[in-house]
C-alpha positions as CSV (number, residue, x, y, z in Angstrom):
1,X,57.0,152.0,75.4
2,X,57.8,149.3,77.7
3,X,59.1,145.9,76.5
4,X,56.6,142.8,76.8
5,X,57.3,140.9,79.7
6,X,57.4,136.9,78.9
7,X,56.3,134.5,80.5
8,X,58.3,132.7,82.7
9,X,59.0,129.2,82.1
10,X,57.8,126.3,84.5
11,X,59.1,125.2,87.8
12,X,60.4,120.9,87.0
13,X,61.8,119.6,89.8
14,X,65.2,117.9,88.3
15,X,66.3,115.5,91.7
16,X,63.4,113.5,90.8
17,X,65.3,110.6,88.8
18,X,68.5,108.1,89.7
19,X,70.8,109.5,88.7
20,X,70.7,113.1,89.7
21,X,68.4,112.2,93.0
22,X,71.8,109.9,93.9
23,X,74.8,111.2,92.5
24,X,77.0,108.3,94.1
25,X,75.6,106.0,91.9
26,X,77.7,107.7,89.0
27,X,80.4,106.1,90.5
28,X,79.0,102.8,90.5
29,X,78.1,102.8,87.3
30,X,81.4,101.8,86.5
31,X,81.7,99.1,88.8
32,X,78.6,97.9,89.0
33,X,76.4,99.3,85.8
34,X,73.9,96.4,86.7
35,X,73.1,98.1,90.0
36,X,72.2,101.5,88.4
37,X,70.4,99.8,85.6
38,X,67.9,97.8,88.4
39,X,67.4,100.6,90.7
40,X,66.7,102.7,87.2
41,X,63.9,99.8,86.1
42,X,62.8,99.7,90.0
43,X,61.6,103.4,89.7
44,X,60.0,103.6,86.5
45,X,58.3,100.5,87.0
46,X,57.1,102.1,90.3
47,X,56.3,105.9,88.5
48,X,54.4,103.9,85.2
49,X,51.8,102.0,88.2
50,X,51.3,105.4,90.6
51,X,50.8,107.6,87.9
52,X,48.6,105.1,86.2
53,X,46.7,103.6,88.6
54,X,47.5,105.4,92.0
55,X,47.3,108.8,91.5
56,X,43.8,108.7,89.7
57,X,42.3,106.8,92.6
58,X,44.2,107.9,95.8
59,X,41.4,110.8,96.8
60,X,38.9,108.5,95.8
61,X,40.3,105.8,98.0
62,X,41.4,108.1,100.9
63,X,37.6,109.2,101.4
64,X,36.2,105.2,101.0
65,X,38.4,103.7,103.5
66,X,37.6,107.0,106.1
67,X,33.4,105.9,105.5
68,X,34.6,102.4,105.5
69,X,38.2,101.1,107.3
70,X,36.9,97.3,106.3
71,X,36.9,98.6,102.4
72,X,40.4,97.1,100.6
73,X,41.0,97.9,97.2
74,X,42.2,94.4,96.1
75,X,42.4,95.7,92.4
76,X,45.3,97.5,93.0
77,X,46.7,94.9,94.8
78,X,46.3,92.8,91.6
79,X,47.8,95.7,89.4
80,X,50.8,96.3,91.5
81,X,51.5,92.2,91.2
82,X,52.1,92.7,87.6
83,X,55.1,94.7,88.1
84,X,56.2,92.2,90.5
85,X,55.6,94.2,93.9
86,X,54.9,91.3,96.1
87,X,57.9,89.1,95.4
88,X,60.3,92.0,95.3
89,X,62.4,91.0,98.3
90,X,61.7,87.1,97.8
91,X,65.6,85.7,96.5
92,X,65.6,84.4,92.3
93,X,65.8,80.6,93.7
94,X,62.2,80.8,94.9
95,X,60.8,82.9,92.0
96,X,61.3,86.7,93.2
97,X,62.9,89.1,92.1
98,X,66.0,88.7,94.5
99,X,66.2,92.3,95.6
100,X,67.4,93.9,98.7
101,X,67.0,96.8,101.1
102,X,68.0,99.4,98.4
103,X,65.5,98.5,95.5
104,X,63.2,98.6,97.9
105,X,63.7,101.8,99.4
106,X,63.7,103.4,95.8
107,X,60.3,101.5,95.2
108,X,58.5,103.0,98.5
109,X,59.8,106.7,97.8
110,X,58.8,106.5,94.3
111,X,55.0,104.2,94.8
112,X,54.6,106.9,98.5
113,X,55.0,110.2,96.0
114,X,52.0,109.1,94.9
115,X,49.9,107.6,97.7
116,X,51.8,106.6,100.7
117,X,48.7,104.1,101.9
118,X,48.4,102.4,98.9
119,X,52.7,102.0,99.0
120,X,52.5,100.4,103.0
121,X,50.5,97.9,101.3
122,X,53.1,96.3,99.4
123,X,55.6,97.9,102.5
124,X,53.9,96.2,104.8
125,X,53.5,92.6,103.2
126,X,57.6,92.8,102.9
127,X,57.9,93.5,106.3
128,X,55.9,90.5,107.2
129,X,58.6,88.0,104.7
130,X,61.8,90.2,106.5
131,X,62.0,88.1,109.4
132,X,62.2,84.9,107.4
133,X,64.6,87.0,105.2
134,X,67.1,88.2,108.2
135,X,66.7,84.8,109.7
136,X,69.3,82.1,108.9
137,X,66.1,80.0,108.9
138,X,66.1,79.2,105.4
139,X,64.0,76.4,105.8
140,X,60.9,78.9,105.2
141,X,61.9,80.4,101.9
142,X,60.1,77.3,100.5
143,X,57.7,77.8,103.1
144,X,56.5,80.5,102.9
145,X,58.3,82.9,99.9
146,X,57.9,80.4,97.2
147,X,54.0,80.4,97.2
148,X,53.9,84.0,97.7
149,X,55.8,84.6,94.4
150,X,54.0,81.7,92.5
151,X,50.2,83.1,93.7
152,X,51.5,86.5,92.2
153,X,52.6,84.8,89.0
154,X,48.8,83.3,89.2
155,X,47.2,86.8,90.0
156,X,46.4,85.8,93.5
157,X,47.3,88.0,95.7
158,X,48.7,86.8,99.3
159,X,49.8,89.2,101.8
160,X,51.3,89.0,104.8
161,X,51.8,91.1,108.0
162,X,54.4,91.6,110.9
163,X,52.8,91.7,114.3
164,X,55.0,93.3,116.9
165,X,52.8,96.1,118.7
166,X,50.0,95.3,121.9
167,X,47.9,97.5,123.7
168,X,50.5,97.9,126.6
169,X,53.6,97.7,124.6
170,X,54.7,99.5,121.8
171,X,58.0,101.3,121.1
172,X,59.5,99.1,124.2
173,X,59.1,95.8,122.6
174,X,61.4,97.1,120.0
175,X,64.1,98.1,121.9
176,X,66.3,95.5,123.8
177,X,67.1,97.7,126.6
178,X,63.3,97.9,127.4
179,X,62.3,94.6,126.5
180,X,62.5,93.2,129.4
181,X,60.2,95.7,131.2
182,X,57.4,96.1,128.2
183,X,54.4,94.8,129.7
184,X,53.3,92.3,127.3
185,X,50.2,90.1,127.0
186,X,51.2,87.8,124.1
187,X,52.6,84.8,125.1
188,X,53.0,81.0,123.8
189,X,53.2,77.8,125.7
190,X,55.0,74.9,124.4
191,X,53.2,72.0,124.3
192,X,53.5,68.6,121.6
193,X,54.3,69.6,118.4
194,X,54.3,73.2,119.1
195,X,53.3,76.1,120.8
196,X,50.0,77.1,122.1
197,X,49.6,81.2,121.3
198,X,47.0,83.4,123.5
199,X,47.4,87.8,123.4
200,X,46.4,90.6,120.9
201,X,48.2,92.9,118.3
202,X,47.1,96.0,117.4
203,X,47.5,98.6,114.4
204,X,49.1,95.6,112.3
205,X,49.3,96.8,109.1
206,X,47.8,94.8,106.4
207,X,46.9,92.8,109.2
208,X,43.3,92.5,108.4
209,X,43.8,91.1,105.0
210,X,47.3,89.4,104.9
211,X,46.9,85.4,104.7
212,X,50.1,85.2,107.2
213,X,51.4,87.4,110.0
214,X,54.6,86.8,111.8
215,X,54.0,87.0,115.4
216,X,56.6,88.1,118.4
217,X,56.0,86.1,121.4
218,X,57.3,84.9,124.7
219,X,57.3,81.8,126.4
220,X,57.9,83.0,130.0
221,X,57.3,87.0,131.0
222,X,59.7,86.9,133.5
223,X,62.8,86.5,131.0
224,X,61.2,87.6,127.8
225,X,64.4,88.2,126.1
226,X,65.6,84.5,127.1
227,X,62.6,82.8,125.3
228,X,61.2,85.3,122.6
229,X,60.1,83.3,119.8
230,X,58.9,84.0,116.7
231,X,55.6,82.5,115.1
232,X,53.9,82.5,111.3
233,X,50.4,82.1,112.1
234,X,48.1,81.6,108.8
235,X,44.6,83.6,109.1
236,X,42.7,80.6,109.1
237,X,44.3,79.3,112.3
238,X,41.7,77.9,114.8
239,X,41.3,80.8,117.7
240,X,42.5,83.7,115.1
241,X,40.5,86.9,114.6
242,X,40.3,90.1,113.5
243,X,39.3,92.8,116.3
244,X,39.1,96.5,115.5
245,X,40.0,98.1,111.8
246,X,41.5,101.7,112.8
247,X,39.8,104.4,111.7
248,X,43.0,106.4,110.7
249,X,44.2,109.6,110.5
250,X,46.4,108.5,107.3
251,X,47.6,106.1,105.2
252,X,44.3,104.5,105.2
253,X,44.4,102.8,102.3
254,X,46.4,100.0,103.8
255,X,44.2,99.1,107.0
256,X,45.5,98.9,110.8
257,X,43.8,95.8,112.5
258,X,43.8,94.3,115.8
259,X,44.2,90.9,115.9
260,X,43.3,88.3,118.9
261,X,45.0,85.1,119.9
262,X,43.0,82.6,121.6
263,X,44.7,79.2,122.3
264,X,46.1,79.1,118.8
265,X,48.1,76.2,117.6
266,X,51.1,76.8,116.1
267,X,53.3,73.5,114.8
268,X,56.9,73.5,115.7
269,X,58.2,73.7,112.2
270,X,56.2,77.5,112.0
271,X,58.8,78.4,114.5
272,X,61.0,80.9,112.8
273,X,64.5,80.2,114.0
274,X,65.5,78.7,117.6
275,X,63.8,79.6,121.0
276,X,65.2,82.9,122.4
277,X,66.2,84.4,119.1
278,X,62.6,86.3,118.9
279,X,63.8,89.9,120.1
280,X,67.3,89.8,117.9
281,X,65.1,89.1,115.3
282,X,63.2,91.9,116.1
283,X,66.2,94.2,115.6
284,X,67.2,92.8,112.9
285,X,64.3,93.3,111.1
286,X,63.5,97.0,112.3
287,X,67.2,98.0,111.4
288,X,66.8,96.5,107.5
289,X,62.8,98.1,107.7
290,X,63.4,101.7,109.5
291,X,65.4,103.0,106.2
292,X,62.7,102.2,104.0
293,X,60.4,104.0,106.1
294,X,63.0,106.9,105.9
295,X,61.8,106.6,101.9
296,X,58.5,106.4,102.7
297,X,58.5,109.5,104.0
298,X,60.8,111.1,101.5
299,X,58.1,109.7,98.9
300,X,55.3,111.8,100.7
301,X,57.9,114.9,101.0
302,X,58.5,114.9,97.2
303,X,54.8,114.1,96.6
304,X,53.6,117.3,98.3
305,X,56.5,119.9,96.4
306,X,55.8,118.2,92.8
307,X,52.1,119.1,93.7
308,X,53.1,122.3,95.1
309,X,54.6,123.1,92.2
310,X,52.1,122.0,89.9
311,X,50.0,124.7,92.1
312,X,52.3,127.1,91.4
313,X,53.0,126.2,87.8
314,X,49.1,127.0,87.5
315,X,47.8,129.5,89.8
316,X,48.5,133.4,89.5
317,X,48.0,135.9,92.4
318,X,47.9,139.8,91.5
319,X,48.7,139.0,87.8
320,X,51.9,137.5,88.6
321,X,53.2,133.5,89.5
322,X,53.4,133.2,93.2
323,X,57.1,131.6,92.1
324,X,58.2,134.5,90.2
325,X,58.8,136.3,93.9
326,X,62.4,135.8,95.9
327,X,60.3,134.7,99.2
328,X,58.8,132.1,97.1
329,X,62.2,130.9,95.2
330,X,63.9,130.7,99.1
331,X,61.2,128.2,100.3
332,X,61.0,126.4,97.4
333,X,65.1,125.8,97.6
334,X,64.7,124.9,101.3
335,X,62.3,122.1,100.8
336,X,64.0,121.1,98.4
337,X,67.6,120.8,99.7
338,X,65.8,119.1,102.9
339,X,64.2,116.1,100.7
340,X,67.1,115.3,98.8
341,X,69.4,115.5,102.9
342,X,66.0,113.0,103.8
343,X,67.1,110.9,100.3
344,X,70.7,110.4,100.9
345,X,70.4,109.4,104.5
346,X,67.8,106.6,103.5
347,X,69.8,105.8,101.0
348,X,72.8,105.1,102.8
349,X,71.0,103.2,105.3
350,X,69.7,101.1,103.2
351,X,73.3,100.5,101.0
352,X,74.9,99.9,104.7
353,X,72.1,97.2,105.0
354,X,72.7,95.6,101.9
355,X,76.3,95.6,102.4
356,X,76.9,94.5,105.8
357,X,73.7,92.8,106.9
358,X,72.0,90.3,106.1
359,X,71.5,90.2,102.4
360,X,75.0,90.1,101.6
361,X,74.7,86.5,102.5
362,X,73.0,86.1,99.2
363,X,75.6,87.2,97.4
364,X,77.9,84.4,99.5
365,X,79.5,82.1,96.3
366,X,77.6,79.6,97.8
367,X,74.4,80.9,98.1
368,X,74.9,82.5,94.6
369,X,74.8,79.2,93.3
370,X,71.2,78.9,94.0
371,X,70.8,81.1,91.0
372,X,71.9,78.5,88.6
373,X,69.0,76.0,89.8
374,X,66.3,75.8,87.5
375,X,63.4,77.3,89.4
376,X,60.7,74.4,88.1
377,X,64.1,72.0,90.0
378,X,63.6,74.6,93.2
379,X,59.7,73.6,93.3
380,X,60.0,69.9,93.2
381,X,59.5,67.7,96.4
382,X,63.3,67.1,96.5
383,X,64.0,70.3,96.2
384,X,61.5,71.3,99.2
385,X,62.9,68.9,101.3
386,X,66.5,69.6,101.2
387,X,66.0,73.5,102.2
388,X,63.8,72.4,105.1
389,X,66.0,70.5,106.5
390,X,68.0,70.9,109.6
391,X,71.2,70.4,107.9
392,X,70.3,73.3,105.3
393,X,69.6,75.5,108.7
394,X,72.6,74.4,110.4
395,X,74.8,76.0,107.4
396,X,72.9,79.1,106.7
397,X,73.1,79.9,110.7
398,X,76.6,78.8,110.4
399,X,77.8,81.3,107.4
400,X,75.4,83.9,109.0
401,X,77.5,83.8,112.3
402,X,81.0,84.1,110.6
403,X,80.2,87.0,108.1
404,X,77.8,89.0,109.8
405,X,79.5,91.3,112.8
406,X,78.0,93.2,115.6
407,X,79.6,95.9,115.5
408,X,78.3,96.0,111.8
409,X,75.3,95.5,112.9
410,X,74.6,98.1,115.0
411,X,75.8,100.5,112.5
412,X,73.0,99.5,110.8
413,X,70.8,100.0,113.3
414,X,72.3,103.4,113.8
415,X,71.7,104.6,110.1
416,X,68.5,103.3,110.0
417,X,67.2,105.2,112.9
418,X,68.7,108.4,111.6
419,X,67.5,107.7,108.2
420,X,63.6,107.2,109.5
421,X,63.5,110.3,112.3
422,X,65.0,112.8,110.2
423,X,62.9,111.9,106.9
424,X,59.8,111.8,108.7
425,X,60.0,115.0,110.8
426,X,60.8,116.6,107.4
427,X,58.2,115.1,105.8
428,X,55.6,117.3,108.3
429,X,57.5,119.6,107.7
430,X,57.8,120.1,103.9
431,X,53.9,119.1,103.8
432,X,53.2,121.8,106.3
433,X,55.1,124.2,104.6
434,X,53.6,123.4,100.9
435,X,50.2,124.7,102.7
436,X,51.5,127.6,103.9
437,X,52.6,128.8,100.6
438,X,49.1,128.0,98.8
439,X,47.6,130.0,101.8
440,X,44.2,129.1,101.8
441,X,44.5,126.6,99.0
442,X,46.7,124.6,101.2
443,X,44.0,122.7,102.9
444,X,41.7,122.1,100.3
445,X,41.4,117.9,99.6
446,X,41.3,118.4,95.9
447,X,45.0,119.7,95.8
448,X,46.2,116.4,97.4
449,X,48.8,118.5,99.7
450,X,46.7,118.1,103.4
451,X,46.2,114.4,102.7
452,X,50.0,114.1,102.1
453,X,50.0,116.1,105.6
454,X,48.1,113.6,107.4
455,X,49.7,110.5,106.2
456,X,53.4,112.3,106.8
457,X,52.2,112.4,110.5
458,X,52.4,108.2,111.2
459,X,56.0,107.9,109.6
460,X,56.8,110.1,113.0
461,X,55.1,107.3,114.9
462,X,55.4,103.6,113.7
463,X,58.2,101.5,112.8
464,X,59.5,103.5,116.3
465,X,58.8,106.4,117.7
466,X,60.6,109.0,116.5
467,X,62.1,109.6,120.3
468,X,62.8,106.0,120.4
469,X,64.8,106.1,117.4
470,X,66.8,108.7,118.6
471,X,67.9,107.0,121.9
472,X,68.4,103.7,119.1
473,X,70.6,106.3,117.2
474,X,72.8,107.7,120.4
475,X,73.2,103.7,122.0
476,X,74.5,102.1,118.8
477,X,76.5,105.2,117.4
478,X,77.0,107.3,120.4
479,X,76.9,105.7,123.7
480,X,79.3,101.9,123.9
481,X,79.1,99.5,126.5
């Protein structure tokens, strides 16, 4: 009589949580236990809102905003605000929740396992505060962070949007090498009090519902690198408007806009730093953003296996599991090994960010003291006054200029690259090759897996090309002048 064969027992994917997804942090647990603690509350914050309300919906939502790219699910807008999502990135003093480059990278993997459109929302709106964040112009954290964090305490939602891509230059505008040959069509012209805008964006994300979108710009085409400057433009600016919502291939959720610029006035004081420091600002910004895209992408990777292998945890072919054979077990272990290689390069990229960059300012003693100020003292008039003013820039620029290092960084810039080409090519990958192993499952939209595919596919194009960051990679880590 043959013995009973039991059942074998379910496929759980382990390298799911902190501290086995990052086995470094072990280490700085005992050093710095806070650290581990945050990044801990960061992800199951992020896990409690996409399986509650981001999962249920993200079909749903998908097929809406393909009948209808004007359609914007404000609700869960409003639902991520009461974890906090919009203020993430905005410093304690002005009523965020002060965190850097590295919380937010475990946020976007964990919100993008889930939906990756619904997680460029709230990627996409900190994008649009990063260039206030990695400019010394601290003048606008009053501006401009401090109302976004006190809306989101109100349950108002206010977004914003970065605006770097036009119809003739993409990739180039991003790269300082080919700056200066980009053909660009957005230009300001200084005039009293400020600058006069005229050009057009396009597949700004969020850009066709934020209330402010930072804007590249140059004064003269001729030396665009010389006078770059950088502009917040509110949406109800005079000579604003939205063009063309994208009809996408993915991520739809959060909505790709073109936006027009037709002799808009922008005052002085919306300037974002000094005349000329537009395109460092630019790289600044993409080398703190292009690791969070890196988890982006390792969010849609992991999304597609844990669906896989709910699939397979389910589903029986011939009597038997479709895991229970050695081909199976091998390409399971691949994709898996090449998520968790996509993890820790994000991961380092954004710790060498934190570290080295910019936000390390914020952990300067004297910026630290801004913790100790009451925040109802940091929204009073005086208050307000003192971190606009010119002196208050003068220092920031100052301590920015003796602590921060080239050389440091462009190994940021270098990690970050790496971080957001290899992630995303295996995110393709690993959502190609869950479909294969459903076979003709793979492709049906009710498993989730062939959306996943299609939204994998723009982390290979924005925030860089791919091929761009790979010549970003080989110039700042590879090839010195």
């Amino acid at each position: 009589m043959t013995p009973q064969r039991n059942e074998p027992e379910k496929l759980i994917y382990r390298l799911r949580n902190i501290r086995e997804a990052y086995p470094r942090l072990l280490l700085f647990e005992k050093n710095k236990a806070g650290l581990v603690e945050e990044l801990t509350s960061v992800q199951r914050d992020a896990r409690t809102f996409g399986e509650t309300h981001v999962r249920p919906v993200a079909l749903e939502l998908d097929r809406k905003m393909h009948e209808d790219s004007g359609h914007f699910d404000w609700n869960l807008v409003k639902k991520g605000m009461e974890y906090g999502f919009l203020s993430y990135i905005i410093p304690k003093p002005f009523g965020g929740k002060g965190y850097f480059t590295t919380h937010f990278a475990v946020l976007m993997e964990e919100l993008c396992s889930h939906c990756p459109g619904v997680g460029n929302i709230f990627g996409a709106h900190a994008l649009g505060l990063t260039p206030i964040l990695m400019s010394p112009d601290i003048r606008h954290y009053a501006r401009y962070m401090q109302p976004v964090a006190r809306a989101e305490k109100r349950g108002e939602p206010l977004l914003f949007a970065l605006a770097i891509t036009e119809p003739e230059a993409g990739s180039d505008v991003e790269d300082a090498d080919e700056y200066p040959s980009a053909r660009l069509t957005t230009h300001a012209r200084k005039v009293d009090g400020g600058y006069i805008l005229n050009g057009r964006k396009v597949f700004i994300s969020n850009g066709s519902v934020a209330r402010y979108i930072w804007v590249g710009a140059v004064l003269d085409k001729k030396r665009p690198i010389e006078t770059s400057v950088s502009l917040m433009v509110p949406s109800t600016a005079k000579g604003f408007s939205v063009g063309r919502v994208e009809k996408k291939m993915g991520q739809r959720a959060c909505p790709a806009a073109e936006l027009i610029f037709e002799d808009v006035f922008v005052p002085e004081e919306d300037r974002v730093g000094d005349e000329g420091e537009g395109e460092r600002l630019i790289g600044l910004v993409l080398g703190a953003s292009r690791g969070p895209v890196g988890a982006i992408a390792t969010g849609i990777a992991r999304g597609a296996f844990e669906r896989l292998l709910d699939y397979l945890n389910t589903t029986k072919a011939n009597g038997r599991y479709l895991f229970e054979h050695q081909w199976c077990q091998i390409m399971l272990t691949d994709l898996m090994t090449k998520i968790q290689i996509a993890r820790q390069l994000y991961f380092d990229s954004a710790l060498c960010c934190d570290l080295l960059g910019v936000p390390k300012l914020m952990n300067h003693p004297l910026m630290k003291m801004l913790d100790l100020v009451p925040e109802v003292l940091m929204q009073s008039g005086m208050a307000k006054r003192f971190f606009t003013s010119q002196w208050m820039y003068g220092f920031v620029k100052r301590l920015a200029e003796r602590n921060i290092r080239t050389d440091d960084v462009s190994l940021i810039a270098s990690y970050s690259s790496m971080a957001k080409y290899v992630a995303s090519d295996i995110a393709v990958e690993v959502t190609s090759k869950a479909m294969e192993i459903m076979g003709e499952d793979g492709p049906v939209a009710a498993y989730g897996i062939e959306k996943l595919y299609r939204d994998a596919k723009l982390t290979q194009i924005y925030e860089g090309t791919n091929q761009i960051n790979r010549l970003y990679a080989f110039k700042n880590c590879l090839c010195h002048k």
